[in-house]
N, C-alpha and C positions, 0 to 999 in steps of 0.2 A: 929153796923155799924159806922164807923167811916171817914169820909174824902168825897168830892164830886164828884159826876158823870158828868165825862166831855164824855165819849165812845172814840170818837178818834179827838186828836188836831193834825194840819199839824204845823210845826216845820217855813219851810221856805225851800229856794235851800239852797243847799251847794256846788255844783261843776260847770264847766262849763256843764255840761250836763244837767243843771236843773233840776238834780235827788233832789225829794223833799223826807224831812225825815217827818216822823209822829208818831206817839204815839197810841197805841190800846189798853184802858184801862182793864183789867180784874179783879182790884180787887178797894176796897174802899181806902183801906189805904196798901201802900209799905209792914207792916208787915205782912200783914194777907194774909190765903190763896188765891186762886183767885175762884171765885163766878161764874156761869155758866149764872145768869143773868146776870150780869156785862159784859162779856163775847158777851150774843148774844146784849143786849141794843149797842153794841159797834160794833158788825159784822151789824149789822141795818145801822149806820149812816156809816159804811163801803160801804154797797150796793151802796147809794146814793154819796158819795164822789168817789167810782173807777168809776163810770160813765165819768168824768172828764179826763182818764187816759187811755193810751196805754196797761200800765201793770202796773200793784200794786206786788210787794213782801215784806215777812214780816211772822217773824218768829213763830211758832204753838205758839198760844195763850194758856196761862195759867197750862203748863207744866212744868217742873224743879220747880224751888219755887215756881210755882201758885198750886204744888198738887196736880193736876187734871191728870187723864190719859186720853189720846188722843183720845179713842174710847168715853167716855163720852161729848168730845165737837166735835168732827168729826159729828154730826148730824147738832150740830149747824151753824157750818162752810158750809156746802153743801149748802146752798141757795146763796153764793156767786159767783158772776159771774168769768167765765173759764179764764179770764184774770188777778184772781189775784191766787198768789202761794204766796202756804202756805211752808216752808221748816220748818224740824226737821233733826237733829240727833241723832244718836242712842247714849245711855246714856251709860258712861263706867263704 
């Protein structure tokens, strides 16, 4: 294991909408796969930060270079509340 567990840091606004950007961590270190603990320690400090928010989007965690398939973290994901989406696209 390599590199530190932040789960998810909020970035700041960017637009006049106040649309804030964030960070959802899924793995230790940029090269390595992405980790399912990593994953849910990070959907955790998600639960309690989308409290804060009308709506949260942001993209399926730990898929494409994280090398996970979606049915393995789709468990973990369900405990979050119905106000945040999740979006994927299908892989060509």
């Amino acid at each position: 294991r390599h590199g530190k567990l932040y789960g998810v840091a909020l970035m700041g606004h960017w637009n006049e909408c106040r649309t804030e950007i964030g960070l959802f961590q899924v793995k230790y270190h940029w090269r390595n796969c992405a980790v399912p603990e990593v994953i849910a320690f990070s959907a955790g400090m998600l639960m309690e930060i989308a409290r804060r928010y009308e709506r949260v989007a942001m993209n399926f965690p730990g898929i494409g270079l994280g090398g996970l398939r979606p049915r393995d973290i789709e468990p973990i994901l369900e405990p979050l509340p119905s106000h945040v989406h999740i979006y994927s696209y299908p892989v060509l």
